[in-house]
C-alpha positions as CSV (number, residue, x, y, z in Angstrom):
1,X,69.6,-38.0,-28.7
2,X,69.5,-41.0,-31.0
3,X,73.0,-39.9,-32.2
4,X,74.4,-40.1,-29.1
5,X,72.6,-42.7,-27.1
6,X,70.6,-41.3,-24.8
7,X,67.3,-41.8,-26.5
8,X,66.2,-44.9,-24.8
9,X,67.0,-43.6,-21.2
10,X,65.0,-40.6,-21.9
11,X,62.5,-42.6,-23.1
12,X,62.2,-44.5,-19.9
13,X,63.0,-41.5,-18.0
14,X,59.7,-40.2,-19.5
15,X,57.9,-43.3,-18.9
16,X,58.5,-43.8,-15.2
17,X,57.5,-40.0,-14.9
18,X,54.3,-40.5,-16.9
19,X,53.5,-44.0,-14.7
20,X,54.0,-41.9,-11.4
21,X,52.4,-38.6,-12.3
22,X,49.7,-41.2,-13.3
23,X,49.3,-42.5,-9.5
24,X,48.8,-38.9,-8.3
25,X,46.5,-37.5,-10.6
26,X,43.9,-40.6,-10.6
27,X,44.5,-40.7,-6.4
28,X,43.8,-36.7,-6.6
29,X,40.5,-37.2,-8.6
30,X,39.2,-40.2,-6.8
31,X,39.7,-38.4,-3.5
32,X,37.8,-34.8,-5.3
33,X,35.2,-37.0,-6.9
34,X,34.9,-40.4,-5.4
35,X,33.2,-42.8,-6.8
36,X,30.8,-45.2,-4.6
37,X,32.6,-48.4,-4.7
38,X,28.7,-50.7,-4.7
39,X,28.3,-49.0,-8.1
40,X,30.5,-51.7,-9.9
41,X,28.1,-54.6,-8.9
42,X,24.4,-52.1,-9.3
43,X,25.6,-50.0,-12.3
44,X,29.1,-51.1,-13.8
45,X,28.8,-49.9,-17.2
46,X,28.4,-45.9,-15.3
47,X,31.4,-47.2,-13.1
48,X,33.4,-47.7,-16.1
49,X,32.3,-44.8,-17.6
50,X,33.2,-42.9,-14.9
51,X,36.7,-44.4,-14.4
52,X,37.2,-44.0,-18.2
53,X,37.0,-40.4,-18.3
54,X,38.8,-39.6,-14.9
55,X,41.5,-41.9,-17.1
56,X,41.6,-39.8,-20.2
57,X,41.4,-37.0,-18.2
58,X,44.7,-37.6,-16.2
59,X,46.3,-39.0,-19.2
60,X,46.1,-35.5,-21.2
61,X,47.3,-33.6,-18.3
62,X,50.3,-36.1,-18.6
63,X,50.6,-36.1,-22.5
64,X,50.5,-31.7,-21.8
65,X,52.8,-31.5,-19.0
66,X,55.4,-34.5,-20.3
67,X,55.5,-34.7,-23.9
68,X,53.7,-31.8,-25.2
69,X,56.2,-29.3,-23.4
């Protein structure tokens, strides 16, 4: 690919797949497991928490399916 140019398109090929596969996942998960939007002003630090791991979550099913094929 780098020999012959097409390195950086498949790079941002990859990217904009990750970014939308992204969208899905975390809407998918929020709408399986949603999370009470009053918790960010009683207990923000569990909010975060919680929006953390959905994150990592999501973001090794993408690293699996994308780059790990």
């Amino acid at each position: 690919m780098f020999m012959d140019g097409t390195l950086r398109k498949h790079i941002i090929d990859t990217d904009k797949q990750a970014k939308a596969r992204y969208d899905i996942l975390m809407k998918q998960i929020l709408e399986k497991n949603p999370i009470d939007e009053n918790l960010k002003d009683t207990g923000p630090l569990k909010w975060i928490g919680l929006m953390n791991n959905y994150k990592h979550c999501v973001e090794e099913i993408i690293y699996s399916e994308l780059i790990n094929c």
